[in-house]
C-alpha positions in Angstrom: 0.0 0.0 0.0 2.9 2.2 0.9 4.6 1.4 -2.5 1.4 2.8 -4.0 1.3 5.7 -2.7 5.3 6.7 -2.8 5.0 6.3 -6.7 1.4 8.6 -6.9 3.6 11.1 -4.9 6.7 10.6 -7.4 4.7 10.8 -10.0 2.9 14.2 -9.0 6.5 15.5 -8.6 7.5 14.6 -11.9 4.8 16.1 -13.9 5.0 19.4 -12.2 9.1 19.6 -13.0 8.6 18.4 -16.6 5.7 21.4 -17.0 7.8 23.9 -15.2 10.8 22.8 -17.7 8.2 23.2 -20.9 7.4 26.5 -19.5 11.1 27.6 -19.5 12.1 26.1 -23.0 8.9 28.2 -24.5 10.0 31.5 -22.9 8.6 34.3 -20.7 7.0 36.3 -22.8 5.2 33.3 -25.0 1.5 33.2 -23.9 0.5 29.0 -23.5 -1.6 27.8 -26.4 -3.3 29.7 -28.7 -2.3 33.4 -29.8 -5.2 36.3 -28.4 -7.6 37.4 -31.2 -9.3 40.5 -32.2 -12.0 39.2 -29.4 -9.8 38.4 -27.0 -10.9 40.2 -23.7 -8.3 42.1 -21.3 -8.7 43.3 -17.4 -8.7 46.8 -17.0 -6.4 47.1 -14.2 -8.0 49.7 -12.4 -11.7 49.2 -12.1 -11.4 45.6 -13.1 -13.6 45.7 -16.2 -13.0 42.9 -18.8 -13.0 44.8 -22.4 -12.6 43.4 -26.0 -8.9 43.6 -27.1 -9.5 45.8 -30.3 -11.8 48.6 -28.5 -9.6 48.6 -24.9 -6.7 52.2 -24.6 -3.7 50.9 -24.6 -0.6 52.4 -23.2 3.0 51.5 -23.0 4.8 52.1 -19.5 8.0 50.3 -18.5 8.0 48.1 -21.6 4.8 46.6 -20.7 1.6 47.0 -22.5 -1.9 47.7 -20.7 -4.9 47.9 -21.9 -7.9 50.4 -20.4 -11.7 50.2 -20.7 -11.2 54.1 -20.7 -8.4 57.2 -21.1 -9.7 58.5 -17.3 -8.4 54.9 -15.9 -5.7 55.0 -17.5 -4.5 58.2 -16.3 -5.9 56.6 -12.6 -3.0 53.5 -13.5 -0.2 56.9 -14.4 -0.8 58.7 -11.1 -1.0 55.4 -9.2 2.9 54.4 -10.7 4.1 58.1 -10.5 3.0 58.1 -6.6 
């Protein structure tokens, strides 16, 4: 019974380090399956509103791309970083 359950617990192990080590080979900035269409939907990060891709603001800070339901949360975001 022991034996049993030492080679579930193994085998748990193993899968999570072989998806960690597919995660690395594929990179960080590679999104997992398929690429995000023109109806993709983003997260506002301000006011938490889920927005089509194609119609959301979107504004460049630090490298990173974020995407707004509006220009007045995105300002919000600006003054939240710059304080």
């Amino acid at each position: 019974m022991y034996r049993i359950i030492l080679i579930l617990g193994l085998l748990v192990v193993l899968y999570f380090l072989l998806r960690r080590a597919v995660r690395a080979l594929k990179g960080p900035g590679e999104p997992d399956g398929l690429l995000p269409g023109k109806d993709h939907m983003v997260q506002d990060p301000v006011c938490l509103v889920f927005v089509p891709r194609e119609a959301a603001i979107t504004e460049d800070i630090g490298g990173q791309t974020y995407y707004f339901c509006s220009r007045s949360c995105a300002h919000k975001f600006q003054e939240k970083l710059a304080g």
